[in-house]
Residue frames relative to the residue before (quaternion, step in Angstrom):
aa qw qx qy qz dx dy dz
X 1.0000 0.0000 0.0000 0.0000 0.00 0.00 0.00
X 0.3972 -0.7472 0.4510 0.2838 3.17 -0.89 1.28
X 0.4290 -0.7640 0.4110 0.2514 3.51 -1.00 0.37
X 0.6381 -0.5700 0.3439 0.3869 3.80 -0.94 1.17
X 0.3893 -0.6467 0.6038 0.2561 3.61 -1.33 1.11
X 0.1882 0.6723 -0.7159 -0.0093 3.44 -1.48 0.27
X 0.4433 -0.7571 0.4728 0.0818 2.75 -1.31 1.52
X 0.0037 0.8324 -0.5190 -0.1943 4.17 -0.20 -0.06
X 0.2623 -0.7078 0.6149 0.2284 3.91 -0.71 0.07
X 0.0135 0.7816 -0.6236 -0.0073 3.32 -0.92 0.56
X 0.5090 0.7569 -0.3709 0.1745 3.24 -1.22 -0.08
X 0.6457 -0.5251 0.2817 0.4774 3.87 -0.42 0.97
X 0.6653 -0.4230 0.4609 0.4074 3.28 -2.08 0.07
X 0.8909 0.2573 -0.1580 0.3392 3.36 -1.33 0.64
X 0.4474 0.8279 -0.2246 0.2530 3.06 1.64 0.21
X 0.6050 -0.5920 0.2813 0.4521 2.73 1.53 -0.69
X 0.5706 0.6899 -0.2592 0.3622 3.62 1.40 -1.02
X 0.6586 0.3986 -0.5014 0.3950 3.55 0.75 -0.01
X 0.4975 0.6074 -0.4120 0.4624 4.11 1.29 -0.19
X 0.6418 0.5191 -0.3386 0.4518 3.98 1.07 -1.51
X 0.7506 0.5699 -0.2281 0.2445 3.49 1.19 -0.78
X 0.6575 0.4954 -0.2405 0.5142 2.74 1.78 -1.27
X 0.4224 0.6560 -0.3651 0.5079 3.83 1.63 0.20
X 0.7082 0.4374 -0.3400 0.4376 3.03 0.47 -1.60
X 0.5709 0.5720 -0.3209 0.4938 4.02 0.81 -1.26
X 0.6594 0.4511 -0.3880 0.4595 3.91 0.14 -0.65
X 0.7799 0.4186 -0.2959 0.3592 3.35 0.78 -0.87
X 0.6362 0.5821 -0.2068 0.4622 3.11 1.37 -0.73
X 0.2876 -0.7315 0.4907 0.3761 3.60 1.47 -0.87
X 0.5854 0.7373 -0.2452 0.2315 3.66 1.39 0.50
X 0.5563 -0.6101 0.3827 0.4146 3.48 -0.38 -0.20
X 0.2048 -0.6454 0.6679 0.3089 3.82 -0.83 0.69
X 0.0724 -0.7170 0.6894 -0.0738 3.71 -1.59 0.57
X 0.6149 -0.6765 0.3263 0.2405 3.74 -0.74 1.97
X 0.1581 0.6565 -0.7298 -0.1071 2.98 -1.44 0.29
X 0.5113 0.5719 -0.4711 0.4355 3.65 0.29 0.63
X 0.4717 -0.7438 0.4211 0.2165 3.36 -0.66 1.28
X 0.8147 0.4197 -0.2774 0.2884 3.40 1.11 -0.74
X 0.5419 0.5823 -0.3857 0.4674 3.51 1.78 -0.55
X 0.5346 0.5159 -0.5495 0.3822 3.94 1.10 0.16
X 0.5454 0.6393 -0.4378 0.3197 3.66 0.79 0.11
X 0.3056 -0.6629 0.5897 0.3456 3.95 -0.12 0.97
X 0.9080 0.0340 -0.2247 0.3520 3.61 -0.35 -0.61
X 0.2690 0.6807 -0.4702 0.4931 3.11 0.67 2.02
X 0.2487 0.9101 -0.3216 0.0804 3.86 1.06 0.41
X 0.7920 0.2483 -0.1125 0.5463 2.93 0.82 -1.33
X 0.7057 0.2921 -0.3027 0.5702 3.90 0.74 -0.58
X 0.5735 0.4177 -0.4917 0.5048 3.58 0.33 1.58
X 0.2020 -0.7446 0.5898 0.2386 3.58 1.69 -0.73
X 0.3997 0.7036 -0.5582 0.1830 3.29 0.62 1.16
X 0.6677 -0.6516 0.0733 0.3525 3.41 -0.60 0.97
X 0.3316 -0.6830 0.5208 0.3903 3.70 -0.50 0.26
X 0.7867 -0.2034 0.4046 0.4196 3.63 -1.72 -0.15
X 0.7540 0.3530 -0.1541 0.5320 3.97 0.36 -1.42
X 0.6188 0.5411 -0.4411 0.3602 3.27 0.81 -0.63
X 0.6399 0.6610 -0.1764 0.3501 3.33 1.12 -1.41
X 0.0109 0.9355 -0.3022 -0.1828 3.32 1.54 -0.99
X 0.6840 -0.3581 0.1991 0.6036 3.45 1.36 0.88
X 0.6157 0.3755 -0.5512 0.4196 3.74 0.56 0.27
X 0.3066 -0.7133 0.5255 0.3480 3.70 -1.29 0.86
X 0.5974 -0.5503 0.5817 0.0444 2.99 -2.32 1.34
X 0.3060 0.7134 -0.6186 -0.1214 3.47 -1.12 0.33
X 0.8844 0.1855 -0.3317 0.2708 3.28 -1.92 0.58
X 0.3406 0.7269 -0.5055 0.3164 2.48 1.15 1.46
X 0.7195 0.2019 0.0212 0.6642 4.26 -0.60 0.40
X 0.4104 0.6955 -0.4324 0.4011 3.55 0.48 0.84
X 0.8400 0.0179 -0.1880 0.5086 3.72 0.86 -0.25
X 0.7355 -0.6445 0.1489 0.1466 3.01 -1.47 0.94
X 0.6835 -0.3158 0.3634 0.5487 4.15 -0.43 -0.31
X 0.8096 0.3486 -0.0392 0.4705 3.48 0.23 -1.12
X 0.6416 0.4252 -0.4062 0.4925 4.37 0.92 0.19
X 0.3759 -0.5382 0.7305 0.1882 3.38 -1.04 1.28
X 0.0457 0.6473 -0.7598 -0.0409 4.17 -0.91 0.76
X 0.1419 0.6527 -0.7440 -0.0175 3.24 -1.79 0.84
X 0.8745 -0.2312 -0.0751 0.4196 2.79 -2.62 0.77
X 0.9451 0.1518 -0.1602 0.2411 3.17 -0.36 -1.28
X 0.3131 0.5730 -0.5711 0.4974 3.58 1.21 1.31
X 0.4821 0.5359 -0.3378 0.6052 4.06 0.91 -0.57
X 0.7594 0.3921 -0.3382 0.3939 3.40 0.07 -1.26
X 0.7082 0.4642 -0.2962 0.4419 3.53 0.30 -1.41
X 0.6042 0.4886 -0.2941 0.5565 4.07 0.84 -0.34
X 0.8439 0.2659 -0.2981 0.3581 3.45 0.46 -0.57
X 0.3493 0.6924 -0.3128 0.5483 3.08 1.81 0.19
X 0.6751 0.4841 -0.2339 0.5051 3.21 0.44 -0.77
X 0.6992 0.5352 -0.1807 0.4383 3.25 0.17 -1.47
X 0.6429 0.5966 -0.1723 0.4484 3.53 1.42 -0.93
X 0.5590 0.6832 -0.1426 0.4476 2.83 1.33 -1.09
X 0.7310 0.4706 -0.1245 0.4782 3.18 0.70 -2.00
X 0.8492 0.1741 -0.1970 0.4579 3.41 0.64 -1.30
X 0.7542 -0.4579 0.4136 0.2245 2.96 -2.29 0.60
X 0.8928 0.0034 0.0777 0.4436 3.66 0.48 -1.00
X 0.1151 0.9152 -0.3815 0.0598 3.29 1.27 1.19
X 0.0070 -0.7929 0.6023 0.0921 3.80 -1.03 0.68
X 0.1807 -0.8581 0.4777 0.0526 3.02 -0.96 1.04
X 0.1554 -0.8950 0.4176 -0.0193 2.99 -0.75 0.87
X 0.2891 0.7656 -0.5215 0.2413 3.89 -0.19 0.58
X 0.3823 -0.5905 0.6768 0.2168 3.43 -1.95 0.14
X 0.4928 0.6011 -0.5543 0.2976 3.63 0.84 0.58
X 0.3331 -0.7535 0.4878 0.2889 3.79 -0.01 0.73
X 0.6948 0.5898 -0.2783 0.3032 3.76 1.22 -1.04
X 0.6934 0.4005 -0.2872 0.5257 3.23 1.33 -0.93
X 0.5082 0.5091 -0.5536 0.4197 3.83 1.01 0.06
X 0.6594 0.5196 -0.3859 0.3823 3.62 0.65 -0.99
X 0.6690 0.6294 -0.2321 0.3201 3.42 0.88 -1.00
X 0.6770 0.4730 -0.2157 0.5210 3.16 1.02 -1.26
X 0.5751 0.6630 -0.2867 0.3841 3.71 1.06 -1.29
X 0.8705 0.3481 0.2911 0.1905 2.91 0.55 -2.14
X 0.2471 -0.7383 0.4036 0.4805 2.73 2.32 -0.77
X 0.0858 -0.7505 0.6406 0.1379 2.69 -1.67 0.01
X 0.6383 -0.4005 0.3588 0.5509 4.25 -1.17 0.46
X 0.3853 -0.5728 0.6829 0.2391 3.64 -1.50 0.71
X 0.2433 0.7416 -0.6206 -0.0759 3.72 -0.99 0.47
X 0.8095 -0.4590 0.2008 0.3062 3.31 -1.60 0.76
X 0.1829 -0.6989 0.5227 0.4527 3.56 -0.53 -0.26
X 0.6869 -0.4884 0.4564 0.2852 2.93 -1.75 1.12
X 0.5090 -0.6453 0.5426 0.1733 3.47 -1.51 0.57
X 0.1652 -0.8894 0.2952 0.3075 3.82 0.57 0.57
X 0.2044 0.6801 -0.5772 0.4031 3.34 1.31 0.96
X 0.8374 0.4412 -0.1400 0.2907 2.68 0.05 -2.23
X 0.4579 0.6564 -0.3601 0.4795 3.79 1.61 -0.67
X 0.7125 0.3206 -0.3947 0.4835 3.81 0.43 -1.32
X 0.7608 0.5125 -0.3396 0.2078 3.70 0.44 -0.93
X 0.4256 0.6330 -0.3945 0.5124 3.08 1.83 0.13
X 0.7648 0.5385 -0.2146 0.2812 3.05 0.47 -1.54
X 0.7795 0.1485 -0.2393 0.5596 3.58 1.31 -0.33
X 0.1320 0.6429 -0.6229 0.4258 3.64 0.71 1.25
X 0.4209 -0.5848 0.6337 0.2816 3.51 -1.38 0.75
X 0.4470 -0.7694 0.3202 0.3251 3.19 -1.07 0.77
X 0.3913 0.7479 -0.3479 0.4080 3.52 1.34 0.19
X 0.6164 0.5067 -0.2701 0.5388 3.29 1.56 -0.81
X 0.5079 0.6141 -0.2891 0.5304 3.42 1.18 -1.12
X 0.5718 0.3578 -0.4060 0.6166 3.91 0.15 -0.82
X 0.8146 0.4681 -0.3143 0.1357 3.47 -0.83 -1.37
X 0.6615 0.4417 -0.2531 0.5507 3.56 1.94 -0.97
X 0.7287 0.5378 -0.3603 0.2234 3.11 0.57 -1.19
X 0.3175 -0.7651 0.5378 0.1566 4.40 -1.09 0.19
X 0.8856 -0.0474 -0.1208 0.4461 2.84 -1.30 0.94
X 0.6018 0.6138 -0.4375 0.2639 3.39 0.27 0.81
X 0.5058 -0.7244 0.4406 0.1590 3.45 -0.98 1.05
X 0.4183 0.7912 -0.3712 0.2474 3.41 0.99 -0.39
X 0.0920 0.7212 -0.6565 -0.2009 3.73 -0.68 -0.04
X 0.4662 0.5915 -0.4532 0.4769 3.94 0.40 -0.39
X 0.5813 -0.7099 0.3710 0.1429 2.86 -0.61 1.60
X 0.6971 0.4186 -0.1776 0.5544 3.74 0.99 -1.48
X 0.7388 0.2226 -0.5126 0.3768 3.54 0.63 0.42
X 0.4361 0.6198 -0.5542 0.3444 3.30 1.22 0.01
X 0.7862 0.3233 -0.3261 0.4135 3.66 0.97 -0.59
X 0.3817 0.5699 -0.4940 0.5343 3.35 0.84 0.36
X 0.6707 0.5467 -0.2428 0.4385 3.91 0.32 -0.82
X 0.8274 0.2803 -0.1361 0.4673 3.48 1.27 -0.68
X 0.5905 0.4973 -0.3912 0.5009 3.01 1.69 0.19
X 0.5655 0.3561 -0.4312 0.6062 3.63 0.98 0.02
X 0.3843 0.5763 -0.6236 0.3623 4.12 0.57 0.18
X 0.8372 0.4739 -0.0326 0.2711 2.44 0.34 -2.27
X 0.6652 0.6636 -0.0206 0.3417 3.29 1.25 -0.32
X 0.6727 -0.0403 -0.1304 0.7272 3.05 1.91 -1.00
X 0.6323 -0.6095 0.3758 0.2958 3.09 1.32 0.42
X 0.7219 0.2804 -0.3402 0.5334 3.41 0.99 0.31
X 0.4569 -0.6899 0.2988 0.4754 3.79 -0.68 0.47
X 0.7510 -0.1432 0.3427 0.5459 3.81 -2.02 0.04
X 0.8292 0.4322 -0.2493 0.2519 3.48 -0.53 -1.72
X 0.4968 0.7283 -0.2442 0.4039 3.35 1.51 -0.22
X 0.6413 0.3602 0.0751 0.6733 3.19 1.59 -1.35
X 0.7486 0.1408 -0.4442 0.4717 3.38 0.70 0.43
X 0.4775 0.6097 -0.5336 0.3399 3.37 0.73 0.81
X 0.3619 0.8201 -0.3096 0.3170 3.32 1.12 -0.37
X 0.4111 -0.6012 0.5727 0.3762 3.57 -0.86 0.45
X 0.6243 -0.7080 0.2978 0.1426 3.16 -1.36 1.38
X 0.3277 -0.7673 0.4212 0.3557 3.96 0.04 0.17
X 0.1427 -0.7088 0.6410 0.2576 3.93 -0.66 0.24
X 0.1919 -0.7924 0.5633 0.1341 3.49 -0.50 0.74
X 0.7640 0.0865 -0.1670 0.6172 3.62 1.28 0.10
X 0.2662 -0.7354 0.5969 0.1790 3.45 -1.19 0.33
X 0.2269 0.7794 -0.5284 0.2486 3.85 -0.69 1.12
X 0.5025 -0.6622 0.5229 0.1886 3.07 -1.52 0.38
X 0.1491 -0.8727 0.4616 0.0557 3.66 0.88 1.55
X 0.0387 0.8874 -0.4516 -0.0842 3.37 -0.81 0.27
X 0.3091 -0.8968 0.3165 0.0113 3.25 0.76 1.60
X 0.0202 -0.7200 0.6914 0.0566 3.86 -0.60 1.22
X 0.4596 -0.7235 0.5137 0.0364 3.57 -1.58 0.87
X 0.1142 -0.8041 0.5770 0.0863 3.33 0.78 0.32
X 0.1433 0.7106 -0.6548 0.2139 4.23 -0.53 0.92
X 0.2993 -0.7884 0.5371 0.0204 3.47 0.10 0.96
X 0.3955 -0.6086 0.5583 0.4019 3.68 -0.23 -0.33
X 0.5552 -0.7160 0.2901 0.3082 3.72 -0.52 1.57
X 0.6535 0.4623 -0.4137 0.4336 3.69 1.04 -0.81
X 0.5266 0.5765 -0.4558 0.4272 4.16 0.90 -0.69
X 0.8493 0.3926 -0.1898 0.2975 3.32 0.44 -1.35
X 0.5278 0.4677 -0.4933 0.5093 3.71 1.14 -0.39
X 0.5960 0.7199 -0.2830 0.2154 3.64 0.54 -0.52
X 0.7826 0.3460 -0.0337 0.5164 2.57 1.52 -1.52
X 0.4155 0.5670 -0.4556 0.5462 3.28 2.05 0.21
X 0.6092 0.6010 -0.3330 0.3960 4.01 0.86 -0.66
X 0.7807 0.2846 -0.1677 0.5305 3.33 0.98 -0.79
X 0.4449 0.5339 -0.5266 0.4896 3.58 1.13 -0.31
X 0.8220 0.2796 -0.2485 0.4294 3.92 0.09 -0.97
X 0.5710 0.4780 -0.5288 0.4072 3.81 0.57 0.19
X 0.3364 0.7906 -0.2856 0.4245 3.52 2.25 -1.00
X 0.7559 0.5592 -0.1637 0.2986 3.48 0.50 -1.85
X 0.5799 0.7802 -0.0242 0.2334 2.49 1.42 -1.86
X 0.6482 0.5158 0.0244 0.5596 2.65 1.36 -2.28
X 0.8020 0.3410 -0.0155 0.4901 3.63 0.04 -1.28
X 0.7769 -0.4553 0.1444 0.4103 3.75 1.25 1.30
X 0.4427 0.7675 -0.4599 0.0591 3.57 0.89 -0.03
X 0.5806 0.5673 -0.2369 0.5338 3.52 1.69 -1.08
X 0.7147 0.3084 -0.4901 0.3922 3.81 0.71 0.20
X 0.3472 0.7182 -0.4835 0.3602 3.31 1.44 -0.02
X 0.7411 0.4282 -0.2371 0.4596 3.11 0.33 -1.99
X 0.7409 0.4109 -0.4130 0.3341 3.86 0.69 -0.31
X 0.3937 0.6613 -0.4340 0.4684 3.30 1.21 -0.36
X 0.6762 0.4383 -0.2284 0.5464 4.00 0.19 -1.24
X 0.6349 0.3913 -0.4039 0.5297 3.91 0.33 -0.72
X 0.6736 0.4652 -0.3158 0.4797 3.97 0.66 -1.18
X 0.7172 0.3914 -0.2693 0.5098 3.80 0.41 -0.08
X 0.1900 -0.7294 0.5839 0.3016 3.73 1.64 -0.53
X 0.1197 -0.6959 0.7075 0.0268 4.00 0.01 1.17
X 0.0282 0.7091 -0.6989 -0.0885 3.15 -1.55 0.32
X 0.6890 0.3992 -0.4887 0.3563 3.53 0.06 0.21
X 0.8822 -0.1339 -0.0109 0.4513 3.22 -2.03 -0.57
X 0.5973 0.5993 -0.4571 0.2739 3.75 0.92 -1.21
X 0.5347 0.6482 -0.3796 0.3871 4.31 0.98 -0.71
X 0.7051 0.5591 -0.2135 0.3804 3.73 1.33 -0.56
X 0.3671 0.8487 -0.2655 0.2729 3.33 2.04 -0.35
X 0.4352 -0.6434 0.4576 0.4327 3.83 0.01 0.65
X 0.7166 0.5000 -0.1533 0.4615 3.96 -0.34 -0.05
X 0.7218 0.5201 -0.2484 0.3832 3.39 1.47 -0.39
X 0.7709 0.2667 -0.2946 0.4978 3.29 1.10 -0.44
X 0.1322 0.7555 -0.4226 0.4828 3.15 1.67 0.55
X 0.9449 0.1670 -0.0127 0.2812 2.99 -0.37 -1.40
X 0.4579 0.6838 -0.3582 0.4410 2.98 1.86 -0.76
X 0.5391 0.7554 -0.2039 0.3117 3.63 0.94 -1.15
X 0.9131 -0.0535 -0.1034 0.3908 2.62 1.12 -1.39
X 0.0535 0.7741 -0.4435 0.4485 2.52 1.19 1.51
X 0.7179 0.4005 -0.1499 0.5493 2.87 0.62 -1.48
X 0.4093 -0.6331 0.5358 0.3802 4.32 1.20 0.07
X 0.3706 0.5835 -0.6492 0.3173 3.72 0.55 0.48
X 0.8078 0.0877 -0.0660 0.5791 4.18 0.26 -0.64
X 0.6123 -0.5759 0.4233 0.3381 3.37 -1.62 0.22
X 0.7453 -0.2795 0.4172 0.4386 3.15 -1.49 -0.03
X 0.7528 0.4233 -0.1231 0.4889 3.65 0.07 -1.64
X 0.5700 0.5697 -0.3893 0.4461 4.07 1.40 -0.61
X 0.9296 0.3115 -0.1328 0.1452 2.98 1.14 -1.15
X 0.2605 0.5167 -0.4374 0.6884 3.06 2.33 0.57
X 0.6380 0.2902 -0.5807 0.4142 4.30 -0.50 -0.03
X 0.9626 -0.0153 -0.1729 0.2082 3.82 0.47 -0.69
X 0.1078 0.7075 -0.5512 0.4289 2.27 0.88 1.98
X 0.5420 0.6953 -0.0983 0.4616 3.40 1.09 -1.43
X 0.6034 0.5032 -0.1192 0.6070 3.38 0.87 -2.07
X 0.8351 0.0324 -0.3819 0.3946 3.68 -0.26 -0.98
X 0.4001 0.6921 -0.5405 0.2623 4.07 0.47 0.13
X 0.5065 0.6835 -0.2685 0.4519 3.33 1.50 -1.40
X 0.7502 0.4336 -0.2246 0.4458 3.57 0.55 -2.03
X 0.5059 0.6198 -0.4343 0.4139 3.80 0.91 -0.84
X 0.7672 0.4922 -0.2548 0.3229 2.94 0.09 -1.84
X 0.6646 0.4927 -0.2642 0.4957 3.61 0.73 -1.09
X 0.6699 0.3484 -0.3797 0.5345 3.67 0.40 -0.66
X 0.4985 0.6000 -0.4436 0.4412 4.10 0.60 -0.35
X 0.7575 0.5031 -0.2548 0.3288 3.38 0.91 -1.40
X 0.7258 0.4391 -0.2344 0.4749 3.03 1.21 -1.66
X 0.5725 0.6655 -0.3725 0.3008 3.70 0.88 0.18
X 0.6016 0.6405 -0.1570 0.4508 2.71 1.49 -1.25
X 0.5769 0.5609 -0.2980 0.5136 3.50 1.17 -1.26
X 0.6599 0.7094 -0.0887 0.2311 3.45 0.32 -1.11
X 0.8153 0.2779 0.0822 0.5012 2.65 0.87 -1.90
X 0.6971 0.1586 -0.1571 0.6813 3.46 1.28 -0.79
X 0.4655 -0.6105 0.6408 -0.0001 2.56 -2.47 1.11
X 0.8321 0.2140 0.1036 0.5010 3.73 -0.82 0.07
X 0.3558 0.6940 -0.4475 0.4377 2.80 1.19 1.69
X 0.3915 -0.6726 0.5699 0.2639 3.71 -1.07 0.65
X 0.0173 0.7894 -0.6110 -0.0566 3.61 -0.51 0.83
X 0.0593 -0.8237 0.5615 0.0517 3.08 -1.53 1.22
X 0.3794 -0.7223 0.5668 0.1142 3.69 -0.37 1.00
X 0.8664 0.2631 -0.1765 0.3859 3.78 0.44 -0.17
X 0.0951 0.9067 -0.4058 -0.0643 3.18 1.49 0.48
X 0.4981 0.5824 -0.4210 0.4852 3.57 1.14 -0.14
X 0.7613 0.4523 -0.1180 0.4494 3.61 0.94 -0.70
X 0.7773 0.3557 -0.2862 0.4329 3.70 1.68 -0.05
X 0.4712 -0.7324 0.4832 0.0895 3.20 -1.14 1.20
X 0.3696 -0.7079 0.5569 0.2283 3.94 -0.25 1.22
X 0.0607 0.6689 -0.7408 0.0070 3.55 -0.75 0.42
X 0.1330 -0.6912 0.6781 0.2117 4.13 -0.69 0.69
């Protein structure tokens, strides 16, 4: 038995891959579905470039704007949703710049425990200094996985690293076929410059205040563009500080997106002109 196609988009910010997708879906009569950790934030719109209503243009969307201000989400919450979602639909394309959940979904990923939601809150308001001091064998510095690392410590009693040694789980079996969006580097720093001066314009600084007015705390506080702006908000940098490094780190994103991508996946279709390629299934 031959095995189900599924199509995935990949490919830095600003690249272009959420348009190849919403093509690739028209042709297909399918549904695009997220892979980008940050456009799953509901009050994450515009500094994610997650799609609007028009953008979408009548093809249906999923996991997109789905979790709240305040939910650290990792790999294999994404996974277990997009799995699902896979399941349900007929002709799904996915599409994102998150390199982990492509690898995950592809490739499997380590099965770990769920967390005990005691032990989650008592992480969660531990100084992190304490966090360092309990937690084992973990490399992390980023605070949210150091706590992530100590709630599954604390929890099944054995450390993280324990559980990601583990043969990997495939939660689905398919025939992925993986396009690369890779713009040519001068198109694409460009369009990371104007995509965020874009933001700027068209509401991006009441976003970021909205999230400061609620005091977010979860994954949605990591967004390129947030502490950017938050900054200067707060009159810590100028106006003009914060579009150069903003801009500056979109640039670095994008590149590290790129050089991952090489790397990590195999037996990919790269396209450099995505303005210029036609999906044929």
């Amino acid at each position: 038995m031959s095995l189900r196609k599924i199509y995935i988009v990949v490919g830095p910010t600003a690249s272009g891959k959420s348009a190849l997708s919403l093509q690739m879906a028209d042709t297909l009569n399918g549904t695009v579905v997220n892979a980008d950790s940050m456009q799953i934030y509901q009050d994450l719109q515009i500094l994610s470039a997650r799609p609007t209503q028009a953008d979408m243009a009548g093809i249906d969307h999923k996991l997109y704007g789905y979790v709240d201000a305040y939910t650290v989400n990792n790999v294999q919450d994404w996974v277990n949703q997009a799995v699902s979602v896979i399941q349900e639909t007929k002709n799904p394309v996915l599409v994102g710049g998150t390199g982990m959940y492509i690898q995950a979904l592809v490739h499997g990923l380590a099965v770990i425990p769920d967390v005990d939601l005691t032990v989650r809150q008592q992480v969660r308001n531990m100084p992190i200094e304490e966090v360092k001091s309990r937690v084992i064998d973990c490399q992390a510095v980023d605070s949210q996985r150091l706590r992530r690392a100590l709630e599954v410590q604390l929890s099944t009693g054995k450390p993280l690293s324990y559980f990601q040694k583990q043969p990997p789980r495939k939660w689905i079996e398919a025939d992925f076929h993986i396009l690369f969006v890779n713009p040519v580097r001068e198109v694409l720093y460009q369009r990371c410059n104007n995509r965020f001066v874009q933001m700027v314009q068209t509401g991006a600084l009441d976003e970021v205040q909205h999230l400061l007015d609620i005091k977010a705390t979860g994954g949605v506080t990591k967004a390129i563009g947030v502490p950017e702006i938050t900054a200067y908000l707060q009159q810590q940098i100028s106006y003009e500080e914060m579009i150069q490094k903003a801009q500056t780190a979109t640039r670095h994103y994008a590149k590290r997106q790129i050089t991952w991508f090489r790397h990590q996946l195999t037996g990919v279709e790269e396209i450099n002109h995505p303005e210029k390629y036609v999906f044929q299934k």
